[in-house]
mmCIF file of the N, C-alpha and C atoms, coordinates in Angstrom:
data_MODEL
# 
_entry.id   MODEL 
# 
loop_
_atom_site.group_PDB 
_atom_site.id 
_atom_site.type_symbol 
_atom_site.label_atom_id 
_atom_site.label_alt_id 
_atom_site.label_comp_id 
_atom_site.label_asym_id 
_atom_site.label_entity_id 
_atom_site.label_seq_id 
_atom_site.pdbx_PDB_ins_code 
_atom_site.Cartn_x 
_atom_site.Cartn_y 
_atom_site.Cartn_z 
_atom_site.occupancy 
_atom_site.B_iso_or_equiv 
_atom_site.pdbx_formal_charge 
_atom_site.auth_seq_id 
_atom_site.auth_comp_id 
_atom_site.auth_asym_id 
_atom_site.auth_atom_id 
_atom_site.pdbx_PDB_model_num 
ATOM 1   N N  . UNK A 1 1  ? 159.402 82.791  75.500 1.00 0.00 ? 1  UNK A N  1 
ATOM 2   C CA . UNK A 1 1  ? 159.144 84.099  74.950 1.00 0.00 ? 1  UNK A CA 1 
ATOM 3   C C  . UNK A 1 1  ? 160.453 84.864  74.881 1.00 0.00 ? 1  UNK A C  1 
ATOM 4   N N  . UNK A 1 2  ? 160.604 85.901  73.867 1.00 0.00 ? 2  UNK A N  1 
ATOM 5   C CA . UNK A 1 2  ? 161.718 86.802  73.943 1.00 0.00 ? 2  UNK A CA 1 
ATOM 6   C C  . UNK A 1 2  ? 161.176 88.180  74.196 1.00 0.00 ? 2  UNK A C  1 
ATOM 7   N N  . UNK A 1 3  ? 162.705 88.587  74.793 1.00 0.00 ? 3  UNK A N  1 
ATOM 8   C CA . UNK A 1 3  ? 162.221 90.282  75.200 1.00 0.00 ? 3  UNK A CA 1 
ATOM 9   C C  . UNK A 1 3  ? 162.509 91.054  74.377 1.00 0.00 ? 3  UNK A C  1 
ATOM 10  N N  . UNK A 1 4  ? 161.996 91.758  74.149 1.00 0.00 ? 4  UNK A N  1 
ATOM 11  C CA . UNK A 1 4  ? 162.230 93.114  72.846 1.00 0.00 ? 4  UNK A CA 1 
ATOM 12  C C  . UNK A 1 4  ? 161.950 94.477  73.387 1.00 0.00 ? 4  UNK A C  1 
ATOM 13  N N  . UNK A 1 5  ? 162.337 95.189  72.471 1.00 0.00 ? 5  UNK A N  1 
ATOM 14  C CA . UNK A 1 5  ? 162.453 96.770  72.910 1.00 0.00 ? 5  UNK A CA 1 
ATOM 15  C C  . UNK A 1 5  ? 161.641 97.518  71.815 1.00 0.00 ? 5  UNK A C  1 
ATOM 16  N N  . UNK A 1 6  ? 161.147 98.418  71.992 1.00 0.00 ? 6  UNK A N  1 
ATOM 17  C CA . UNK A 1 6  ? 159.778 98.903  71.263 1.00 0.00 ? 6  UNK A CA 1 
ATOM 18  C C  . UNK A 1 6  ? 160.262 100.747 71.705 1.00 0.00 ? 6  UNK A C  1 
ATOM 19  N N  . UNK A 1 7  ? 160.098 101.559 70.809 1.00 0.00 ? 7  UNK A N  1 
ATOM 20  C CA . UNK A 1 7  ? 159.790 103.027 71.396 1.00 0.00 ? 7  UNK A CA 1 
ATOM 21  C C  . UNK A 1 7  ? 157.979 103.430 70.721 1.00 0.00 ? 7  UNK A C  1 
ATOM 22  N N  . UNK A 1 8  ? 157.704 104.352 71.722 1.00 0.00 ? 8  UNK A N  1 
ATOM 23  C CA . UNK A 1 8  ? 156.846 104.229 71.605 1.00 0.00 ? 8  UNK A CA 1 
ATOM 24  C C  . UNK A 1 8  ? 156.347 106.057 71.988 1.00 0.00 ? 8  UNK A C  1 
ATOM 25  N N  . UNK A 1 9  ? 155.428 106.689 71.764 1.00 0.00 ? 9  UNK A N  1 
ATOM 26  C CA . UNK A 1 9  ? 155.265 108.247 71.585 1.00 0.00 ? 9  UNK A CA 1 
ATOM 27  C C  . UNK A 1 9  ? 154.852 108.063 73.382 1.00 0.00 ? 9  UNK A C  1 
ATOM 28  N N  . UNK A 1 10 ? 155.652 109.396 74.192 1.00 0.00 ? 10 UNK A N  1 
ATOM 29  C CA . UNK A 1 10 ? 154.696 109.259 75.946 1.00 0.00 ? 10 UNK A CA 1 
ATOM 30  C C  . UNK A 1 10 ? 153.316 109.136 75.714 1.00 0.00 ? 10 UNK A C  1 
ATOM 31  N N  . UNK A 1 11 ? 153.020 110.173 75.233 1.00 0.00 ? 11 UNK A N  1 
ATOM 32  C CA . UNK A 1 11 ? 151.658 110.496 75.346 1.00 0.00 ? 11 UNK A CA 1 
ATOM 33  C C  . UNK A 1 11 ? 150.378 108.754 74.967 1.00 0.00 ? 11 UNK A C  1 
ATOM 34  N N  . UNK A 1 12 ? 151.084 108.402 73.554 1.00 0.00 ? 12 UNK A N  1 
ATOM 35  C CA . UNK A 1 12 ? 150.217 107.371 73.390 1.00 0.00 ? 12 UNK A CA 1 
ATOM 36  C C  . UNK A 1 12 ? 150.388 106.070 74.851 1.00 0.00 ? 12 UNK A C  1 
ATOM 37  N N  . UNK A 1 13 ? 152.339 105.898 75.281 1.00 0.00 ? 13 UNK A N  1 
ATOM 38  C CA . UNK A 1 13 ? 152.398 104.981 76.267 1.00 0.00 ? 13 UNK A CA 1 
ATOM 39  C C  . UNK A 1 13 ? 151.375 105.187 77.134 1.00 0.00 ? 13 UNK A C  1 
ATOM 40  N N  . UNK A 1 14 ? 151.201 106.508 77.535 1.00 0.00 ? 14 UNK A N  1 
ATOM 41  C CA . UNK A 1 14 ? 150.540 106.965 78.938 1.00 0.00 ? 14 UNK A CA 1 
ATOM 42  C C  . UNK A 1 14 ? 149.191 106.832 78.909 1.00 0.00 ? 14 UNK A C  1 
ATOM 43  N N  . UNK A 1 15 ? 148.305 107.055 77.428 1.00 0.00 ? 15 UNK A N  1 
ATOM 44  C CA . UNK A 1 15 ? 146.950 106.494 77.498 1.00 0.00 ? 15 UNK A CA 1 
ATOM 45  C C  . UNK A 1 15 ? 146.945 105.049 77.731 1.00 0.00 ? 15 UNK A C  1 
ATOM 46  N N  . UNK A 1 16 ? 147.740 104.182 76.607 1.00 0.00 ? 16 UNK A N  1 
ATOM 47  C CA . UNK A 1 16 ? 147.432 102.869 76.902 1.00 0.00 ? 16 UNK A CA 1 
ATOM 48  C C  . UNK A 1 16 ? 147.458 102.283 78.539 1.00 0.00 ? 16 UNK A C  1 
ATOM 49  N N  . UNK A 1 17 ? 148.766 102.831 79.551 1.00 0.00 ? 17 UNK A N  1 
ATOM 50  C CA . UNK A 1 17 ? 148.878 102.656 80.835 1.00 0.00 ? 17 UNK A CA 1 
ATOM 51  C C  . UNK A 1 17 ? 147.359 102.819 81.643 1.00 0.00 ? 17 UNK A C  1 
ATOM 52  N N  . UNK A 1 18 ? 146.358 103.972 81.210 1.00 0.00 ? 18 UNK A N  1 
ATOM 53  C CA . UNK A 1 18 ? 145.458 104.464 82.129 1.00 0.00 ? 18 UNK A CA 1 
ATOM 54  C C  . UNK A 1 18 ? 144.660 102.890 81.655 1.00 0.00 ? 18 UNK A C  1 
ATOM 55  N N  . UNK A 1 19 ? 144.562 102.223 80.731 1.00 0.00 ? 19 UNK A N  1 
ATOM 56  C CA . UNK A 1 19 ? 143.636 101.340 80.565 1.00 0.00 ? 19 UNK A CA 1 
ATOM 57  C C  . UNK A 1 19 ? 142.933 99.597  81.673 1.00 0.00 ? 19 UNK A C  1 
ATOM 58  N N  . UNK A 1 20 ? 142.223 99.482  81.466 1.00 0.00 ? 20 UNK A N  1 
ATOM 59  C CA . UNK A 1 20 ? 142.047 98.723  82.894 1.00 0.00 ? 20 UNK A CA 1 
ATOM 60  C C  . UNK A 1 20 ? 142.713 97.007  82.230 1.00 0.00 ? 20 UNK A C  1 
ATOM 61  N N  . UNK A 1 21 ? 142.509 96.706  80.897 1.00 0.00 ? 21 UNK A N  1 
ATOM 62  C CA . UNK A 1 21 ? 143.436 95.382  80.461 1.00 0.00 ? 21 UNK A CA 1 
ATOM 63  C C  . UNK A 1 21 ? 144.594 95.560  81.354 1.00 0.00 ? 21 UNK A C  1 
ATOM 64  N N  . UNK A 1 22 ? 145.127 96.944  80.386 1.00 0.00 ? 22 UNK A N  1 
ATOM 65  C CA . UNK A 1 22 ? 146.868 96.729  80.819 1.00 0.00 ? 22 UNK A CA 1 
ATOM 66  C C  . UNK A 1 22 ? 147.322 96.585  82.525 1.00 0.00 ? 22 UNK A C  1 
ATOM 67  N N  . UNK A 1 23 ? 146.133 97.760  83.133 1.00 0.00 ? 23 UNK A N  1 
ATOM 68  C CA . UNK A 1 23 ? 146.136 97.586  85.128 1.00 0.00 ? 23 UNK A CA 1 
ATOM 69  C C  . UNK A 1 23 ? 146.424 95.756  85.227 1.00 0.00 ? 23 UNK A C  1 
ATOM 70  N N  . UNK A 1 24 ? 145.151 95.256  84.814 1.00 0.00 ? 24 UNK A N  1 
ATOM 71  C CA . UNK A 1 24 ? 144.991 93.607  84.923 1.00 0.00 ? 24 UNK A CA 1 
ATOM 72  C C  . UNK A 1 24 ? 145.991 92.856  84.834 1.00 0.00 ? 24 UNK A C  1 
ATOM 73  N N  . UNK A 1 25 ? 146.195 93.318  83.720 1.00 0.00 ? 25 UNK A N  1 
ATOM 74  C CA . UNK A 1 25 ? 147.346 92.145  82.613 1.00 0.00 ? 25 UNK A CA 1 
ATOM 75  C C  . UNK A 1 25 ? 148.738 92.383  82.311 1.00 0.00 ? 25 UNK A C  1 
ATOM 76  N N  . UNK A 1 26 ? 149.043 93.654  82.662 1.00 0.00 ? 26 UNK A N  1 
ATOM 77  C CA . UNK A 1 26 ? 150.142 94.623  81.970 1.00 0.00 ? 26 UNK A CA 1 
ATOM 78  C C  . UNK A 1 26 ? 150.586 94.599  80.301 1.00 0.00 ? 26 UNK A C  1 
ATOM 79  N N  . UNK A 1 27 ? 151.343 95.684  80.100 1.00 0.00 ? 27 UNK A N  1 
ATOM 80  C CA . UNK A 1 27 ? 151.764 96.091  78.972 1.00 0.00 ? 27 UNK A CA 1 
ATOM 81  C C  . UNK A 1 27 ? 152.158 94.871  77.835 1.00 0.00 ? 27 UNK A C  1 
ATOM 82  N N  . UNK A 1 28 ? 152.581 93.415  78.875 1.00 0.00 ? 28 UNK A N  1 
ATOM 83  C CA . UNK A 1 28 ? 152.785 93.226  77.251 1.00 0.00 ? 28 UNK A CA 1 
ATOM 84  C C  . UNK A 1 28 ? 152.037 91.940  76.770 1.00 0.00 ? 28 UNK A C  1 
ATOM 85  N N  . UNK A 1 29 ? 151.054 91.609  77.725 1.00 0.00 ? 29 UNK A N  1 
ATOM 86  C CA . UNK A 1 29 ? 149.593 90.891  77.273 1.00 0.00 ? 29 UNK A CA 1 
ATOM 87  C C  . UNK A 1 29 ? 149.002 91.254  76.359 1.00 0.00 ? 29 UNK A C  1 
ATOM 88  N N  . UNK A 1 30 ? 149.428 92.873  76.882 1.00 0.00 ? 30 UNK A N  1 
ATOM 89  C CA . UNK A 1 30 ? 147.590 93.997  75.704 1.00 0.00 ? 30 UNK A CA 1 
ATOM 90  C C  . UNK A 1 30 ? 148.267 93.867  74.403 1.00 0.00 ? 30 UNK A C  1 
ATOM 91  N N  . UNK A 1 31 ? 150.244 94.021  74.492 1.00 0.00 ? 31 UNK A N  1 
ATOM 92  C CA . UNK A 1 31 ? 150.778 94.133  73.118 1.00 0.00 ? 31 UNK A CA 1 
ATOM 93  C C  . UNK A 1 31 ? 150.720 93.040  72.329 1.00 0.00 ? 31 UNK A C  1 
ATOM 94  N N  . UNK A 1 32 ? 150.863 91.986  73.178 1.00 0.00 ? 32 UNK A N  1 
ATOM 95  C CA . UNK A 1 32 ? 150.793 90.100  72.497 1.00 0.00 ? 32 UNK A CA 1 
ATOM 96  C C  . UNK A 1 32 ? 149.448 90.275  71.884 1.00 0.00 ? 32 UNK A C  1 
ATOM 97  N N  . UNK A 1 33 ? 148.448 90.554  72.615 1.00 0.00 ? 33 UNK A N  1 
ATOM 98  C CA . UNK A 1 33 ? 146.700 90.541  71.735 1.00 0.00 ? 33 UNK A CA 1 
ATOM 99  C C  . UNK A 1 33 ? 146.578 91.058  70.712 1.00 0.00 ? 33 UNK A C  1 
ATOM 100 N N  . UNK A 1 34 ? 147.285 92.604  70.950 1.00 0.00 ? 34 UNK A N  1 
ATOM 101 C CA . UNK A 1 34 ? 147.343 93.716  69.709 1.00 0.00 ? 34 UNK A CA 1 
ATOM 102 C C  . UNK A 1 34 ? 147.463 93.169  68.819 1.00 0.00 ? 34 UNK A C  1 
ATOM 103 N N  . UNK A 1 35 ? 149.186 92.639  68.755 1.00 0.00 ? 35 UNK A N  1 
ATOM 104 C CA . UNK A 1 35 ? 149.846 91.958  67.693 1.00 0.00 ? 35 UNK A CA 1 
ATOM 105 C C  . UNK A 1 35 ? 148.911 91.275  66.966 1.00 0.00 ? 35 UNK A C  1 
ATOM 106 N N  . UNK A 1 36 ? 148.329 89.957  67.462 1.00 0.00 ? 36 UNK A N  1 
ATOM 107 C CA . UNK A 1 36 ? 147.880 89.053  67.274 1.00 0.00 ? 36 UNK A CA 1 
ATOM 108 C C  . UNK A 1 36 ? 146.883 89.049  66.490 1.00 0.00 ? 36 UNK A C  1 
ATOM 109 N N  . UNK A 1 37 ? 146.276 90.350  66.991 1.00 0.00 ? 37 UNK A N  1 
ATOM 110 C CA . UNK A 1 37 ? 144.689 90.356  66.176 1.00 0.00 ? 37 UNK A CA 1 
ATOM 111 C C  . UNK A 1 37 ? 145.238 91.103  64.743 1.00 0.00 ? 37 UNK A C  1 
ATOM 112 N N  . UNK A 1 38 ? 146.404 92.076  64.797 1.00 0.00 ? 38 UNK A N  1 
ATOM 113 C CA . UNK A 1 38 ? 147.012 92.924  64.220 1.00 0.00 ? 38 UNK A CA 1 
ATOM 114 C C  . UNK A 1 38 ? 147.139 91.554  63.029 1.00 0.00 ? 38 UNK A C  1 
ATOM 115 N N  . UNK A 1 39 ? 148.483 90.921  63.177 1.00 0.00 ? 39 UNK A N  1 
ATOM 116 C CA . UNK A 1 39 ? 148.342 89.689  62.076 1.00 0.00 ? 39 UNK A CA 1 
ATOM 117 C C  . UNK A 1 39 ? 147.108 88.890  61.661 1.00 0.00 ? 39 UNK A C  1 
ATOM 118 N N  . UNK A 1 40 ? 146.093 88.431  62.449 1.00 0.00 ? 40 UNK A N  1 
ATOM 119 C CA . UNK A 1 40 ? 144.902 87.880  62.131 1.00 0.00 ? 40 UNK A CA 1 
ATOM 120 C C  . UNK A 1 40 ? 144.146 88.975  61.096 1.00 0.00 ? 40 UNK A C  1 
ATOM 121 N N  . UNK A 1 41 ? 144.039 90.041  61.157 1.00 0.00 ? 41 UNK A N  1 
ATOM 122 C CA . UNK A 1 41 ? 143.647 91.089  60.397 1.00 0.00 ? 41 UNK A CA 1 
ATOM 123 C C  . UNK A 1 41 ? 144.511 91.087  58.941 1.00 0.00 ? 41 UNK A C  1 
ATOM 124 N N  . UNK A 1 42 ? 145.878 90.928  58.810 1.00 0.00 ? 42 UNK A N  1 
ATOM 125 C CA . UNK A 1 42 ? 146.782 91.143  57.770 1.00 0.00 ? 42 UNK A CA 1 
ATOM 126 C C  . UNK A 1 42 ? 146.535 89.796  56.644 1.00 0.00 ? 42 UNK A C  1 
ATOM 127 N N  . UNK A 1 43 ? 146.605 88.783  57.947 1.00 0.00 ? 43 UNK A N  1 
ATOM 128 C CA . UNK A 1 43 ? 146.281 87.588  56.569 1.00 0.00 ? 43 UNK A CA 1 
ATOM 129 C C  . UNK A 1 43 ? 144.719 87.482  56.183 1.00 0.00 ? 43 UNK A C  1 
ATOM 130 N N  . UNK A 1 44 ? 144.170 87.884  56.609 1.00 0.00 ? 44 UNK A N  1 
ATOM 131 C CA . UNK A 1 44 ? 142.504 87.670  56.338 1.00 0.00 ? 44 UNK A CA 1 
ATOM 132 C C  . UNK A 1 44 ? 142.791 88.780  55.172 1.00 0.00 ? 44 UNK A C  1 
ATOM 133 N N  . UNK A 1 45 ? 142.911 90.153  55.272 1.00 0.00 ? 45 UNK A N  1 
ATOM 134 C CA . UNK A 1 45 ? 142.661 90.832  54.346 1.00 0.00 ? 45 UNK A CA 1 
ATOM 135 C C  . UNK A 1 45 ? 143.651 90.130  53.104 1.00 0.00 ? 45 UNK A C  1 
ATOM 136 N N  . UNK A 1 46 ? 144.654 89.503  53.211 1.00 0.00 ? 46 UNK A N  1 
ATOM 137 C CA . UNK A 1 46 ? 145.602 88.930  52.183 1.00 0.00 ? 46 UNK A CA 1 
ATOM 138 C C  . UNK A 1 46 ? 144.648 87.660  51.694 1.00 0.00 ? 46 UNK A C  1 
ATOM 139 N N  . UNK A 1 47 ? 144.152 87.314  52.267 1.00 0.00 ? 47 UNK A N  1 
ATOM 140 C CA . UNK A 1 47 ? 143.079 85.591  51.936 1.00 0.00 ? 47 UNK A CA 1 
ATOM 141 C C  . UNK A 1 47 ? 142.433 86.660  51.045 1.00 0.00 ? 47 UNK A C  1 
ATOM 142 N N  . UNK A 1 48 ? 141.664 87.883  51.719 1.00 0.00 ? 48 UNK A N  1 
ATOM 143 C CA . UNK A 1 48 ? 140.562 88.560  50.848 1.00 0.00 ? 48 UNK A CA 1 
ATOM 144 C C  . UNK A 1 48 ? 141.276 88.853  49.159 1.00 0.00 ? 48 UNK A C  1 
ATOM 145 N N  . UNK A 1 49 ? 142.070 89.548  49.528 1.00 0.00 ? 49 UNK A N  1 
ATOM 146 C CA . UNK A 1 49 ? 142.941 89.994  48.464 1.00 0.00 ? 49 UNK A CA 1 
ATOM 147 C C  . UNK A 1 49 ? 143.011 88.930  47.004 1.00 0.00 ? 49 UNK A C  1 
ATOM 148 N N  . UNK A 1 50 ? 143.199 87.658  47.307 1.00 0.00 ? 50 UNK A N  1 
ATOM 149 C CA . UNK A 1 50 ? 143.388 87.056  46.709 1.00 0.00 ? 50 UNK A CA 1 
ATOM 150 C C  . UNK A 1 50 ? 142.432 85.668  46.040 1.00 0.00 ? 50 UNK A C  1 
ATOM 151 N N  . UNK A 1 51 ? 141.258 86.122  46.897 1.00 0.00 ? 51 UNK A N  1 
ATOM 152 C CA . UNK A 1 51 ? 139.981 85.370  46.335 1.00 0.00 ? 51 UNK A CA 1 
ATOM 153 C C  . UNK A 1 51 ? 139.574 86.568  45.615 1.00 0.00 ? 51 UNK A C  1 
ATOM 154 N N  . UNK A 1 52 ? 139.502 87.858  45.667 1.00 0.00 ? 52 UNK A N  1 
ATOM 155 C CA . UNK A 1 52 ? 138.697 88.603  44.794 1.00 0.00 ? 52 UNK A CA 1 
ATOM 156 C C  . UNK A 1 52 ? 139.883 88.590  43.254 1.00 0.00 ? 52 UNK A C  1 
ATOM 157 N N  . UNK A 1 53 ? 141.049 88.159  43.328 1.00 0.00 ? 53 UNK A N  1 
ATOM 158 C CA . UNK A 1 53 ? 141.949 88.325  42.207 1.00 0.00 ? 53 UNK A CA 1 
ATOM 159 C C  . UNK A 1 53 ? 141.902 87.215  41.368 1.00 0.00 ? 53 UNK A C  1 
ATOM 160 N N  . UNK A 1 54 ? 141.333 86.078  42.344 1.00 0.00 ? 54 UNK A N  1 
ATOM 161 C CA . UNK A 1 54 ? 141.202 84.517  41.877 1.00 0.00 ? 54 UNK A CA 1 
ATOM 162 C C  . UNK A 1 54 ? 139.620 84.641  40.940 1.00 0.00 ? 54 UNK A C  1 
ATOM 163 N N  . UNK A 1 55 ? 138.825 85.405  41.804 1.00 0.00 ? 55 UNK A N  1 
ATOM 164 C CA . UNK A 1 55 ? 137.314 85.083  41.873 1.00 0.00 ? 55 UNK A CA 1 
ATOM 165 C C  . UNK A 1 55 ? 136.883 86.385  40.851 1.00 0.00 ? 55 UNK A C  1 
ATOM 166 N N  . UNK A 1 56 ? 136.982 87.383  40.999 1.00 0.00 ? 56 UNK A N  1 
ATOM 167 C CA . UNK A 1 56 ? 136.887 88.775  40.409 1.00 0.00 ? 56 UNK A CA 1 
ATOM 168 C C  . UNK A 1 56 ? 136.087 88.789  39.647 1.00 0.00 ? 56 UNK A C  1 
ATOM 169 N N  . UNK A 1 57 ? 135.634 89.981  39.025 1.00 0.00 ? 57 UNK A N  1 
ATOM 170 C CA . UNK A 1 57 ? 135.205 89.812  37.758 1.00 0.00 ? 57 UNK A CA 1 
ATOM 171 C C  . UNK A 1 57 ? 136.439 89.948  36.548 1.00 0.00 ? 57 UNK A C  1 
ATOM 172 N N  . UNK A 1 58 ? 137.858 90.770  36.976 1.00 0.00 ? 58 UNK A N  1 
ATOM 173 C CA . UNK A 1 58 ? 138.527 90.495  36.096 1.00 0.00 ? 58 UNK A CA 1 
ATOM 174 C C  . UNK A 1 58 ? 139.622 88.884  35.241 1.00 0.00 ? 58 UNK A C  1 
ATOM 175 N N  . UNK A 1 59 ? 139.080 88.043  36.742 1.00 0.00 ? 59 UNK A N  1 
ATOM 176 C CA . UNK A 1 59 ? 139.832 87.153  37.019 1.00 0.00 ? 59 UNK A CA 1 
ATOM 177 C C  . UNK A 1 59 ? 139.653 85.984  35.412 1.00 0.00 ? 59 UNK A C  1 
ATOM 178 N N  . UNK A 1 60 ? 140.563 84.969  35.493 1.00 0.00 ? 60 UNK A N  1 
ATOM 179 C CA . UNK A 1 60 ? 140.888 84.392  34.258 1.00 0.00 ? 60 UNK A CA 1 
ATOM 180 C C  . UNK A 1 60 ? 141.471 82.967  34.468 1.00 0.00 ? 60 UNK A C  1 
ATOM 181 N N  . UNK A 1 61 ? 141.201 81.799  33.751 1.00 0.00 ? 61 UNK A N  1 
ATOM 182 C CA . UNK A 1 61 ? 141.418 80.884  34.463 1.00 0.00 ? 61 UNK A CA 1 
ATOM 183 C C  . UNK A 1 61 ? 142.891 80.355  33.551 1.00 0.00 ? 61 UNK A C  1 
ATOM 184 N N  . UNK A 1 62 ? 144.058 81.717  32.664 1.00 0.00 ? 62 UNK A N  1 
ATOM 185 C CA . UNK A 1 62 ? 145.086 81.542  32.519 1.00 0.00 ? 62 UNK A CA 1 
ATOM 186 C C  . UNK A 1 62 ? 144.643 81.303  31.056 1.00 0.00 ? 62 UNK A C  1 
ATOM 187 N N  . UNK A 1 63 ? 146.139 81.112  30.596 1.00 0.00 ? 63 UNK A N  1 
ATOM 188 C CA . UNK A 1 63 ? 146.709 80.772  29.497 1.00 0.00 ? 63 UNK A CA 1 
ATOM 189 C C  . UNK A 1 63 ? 146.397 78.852  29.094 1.00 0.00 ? 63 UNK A C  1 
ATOM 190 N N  . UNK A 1 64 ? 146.752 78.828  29.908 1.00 0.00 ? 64 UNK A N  1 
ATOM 191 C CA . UNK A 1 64 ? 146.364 77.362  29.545 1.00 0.00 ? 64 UNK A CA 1 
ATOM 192 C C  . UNK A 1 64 ? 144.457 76.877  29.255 1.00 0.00 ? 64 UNK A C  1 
ATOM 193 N N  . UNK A 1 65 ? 143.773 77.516  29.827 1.00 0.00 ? 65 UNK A N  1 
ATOM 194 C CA . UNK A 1 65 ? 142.653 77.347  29.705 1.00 0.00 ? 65 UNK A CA 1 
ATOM 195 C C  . UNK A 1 65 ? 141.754 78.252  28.399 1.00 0.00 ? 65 UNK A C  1 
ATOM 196 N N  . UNK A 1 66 ? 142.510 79.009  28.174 1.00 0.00 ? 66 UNK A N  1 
ATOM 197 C CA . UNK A 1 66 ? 142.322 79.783  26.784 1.00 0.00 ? 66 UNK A CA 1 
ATOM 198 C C  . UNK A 1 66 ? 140.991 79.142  26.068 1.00 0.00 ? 66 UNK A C  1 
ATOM 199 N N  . UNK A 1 67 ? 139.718 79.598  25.866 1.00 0.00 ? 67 UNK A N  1 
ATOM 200 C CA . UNK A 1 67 ? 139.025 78.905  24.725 1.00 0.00 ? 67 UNK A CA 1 
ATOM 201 C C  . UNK A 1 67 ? 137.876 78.248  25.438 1.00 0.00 ? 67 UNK A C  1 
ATOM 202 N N  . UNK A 1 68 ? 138.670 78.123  26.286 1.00 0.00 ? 68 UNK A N  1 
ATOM 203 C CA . UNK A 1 68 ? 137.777 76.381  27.263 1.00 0.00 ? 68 UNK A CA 1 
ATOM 204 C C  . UNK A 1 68 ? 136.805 77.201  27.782 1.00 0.00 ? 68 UNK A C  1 
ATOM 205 N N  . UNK A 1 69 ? 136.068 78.821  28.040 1.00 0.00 ? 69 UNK A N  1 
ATOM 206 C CA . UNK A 1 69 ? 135.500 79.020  28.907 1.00 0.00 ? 69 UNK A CA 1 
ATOM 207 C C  . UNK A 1 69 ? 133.876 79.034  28.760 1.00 0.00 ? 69 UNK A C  1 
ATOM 208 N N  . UNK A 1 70 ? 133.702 78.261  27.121 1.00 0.00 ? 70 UNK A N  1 
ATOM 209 C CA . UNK A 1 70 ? 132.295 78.344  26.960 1.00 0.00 ? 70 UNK A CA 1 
ATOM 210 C C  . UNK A 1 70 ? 132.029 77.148  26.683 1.00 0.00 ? 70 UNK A C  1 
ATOM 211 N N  . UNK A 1 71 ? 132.902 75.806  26.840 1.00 0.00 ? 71 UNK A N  1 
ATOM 212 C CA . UNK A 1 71 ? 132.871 74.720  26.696 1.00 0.00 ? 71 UNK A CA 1 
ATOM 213 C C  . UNK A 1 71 ? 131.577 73.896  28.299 1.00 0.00 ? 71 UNK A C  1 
ATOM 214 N N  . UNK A 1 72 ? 131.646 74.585  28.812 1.00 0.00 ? 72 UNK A N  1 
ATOM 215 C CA . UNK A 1 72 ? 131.255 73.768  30.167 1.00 0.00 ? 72 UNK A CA 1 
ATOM 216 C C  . UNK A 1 72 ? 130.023 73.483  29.913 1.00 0.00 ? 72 UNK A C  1 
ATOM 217 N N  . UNK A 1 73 ? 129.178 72.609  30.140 1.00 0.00 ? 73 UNK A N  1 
ATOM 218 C CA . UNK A 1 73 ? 127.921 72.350  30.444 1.00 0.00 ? 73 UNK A CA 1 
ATOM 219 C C  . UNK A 1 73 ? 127.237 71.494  31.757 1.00 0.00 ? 73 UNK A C  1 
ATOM 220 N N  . UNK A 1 74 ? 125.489 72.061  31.949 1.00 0.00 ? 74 UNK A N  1 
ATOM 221 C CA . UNK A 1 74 ? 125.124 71.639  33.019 1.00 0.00 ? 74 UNK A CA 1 
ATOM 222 C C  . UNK A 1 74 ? 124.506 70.018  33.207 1.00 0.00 ? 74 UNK A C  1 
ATOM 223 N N  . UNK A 1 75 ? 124.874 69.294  33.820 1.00 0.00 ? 75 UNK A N  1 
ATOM 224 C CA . UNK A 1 75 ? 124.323 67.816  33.264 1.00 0.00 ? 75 UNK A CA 1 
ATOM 225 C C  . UNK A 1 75 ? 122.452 68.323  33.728 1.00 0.00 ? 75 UNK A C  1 
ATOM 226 N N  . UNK A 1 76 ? 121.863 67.509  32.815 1.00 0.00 ? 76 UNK A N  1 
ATOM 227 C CA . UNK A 1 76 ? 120.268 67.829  33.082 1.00 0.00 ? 76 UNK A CA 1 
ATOM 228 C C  . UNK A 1 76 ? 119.835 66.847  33.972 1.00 0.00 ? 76 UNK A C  1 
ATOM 229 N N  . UNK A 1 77 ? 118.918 66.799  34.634 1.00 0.00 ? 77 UNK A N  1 
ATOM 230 C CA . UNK A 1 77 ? 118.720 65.843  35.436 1.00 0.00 ? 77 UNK A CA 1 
ATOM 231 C C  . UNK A 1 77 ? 117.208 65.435  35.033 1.00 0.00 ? 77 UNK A C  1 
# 
């Protein structure tokens, strides 16, 4: 692990301190989780982002596919 330096507002340090994680675990468990969920949150909404741009209703299956989009049919069974 590396050490880093962070500033941070008293008032917010001093709530997070009263918390019973950080008592447990200290300050930089709760920040490793934060982080963590913090990025797990960033790429999910970026996955989201980009199935609704893929998937959309504005979405388009390009230039190359031009024409092709009423060509498809369902095999009958």
């Amino acid at each position: 692990m590396k050490t880093i330096q962070i500033m941070m507002d008293d008032d917010l340090l001093a709530s997070l301190d009263q918390t019973q994680e950080v008592k447990r675990h200290g300050r930089s468990a709760v920040l490793r989780r934060a982080t963590s969920e913090y990025l797990s949150h960033q790429r999910q909404a970026e996955i989201t982002r980009q199935y609704q741009q893929g998937y959309g209703k504005d979405a388009c299956l390009g230039d190359d596919f031009k024409g092709w989009e009423d060509e498809a049919a369902w095999i009958r069974e």
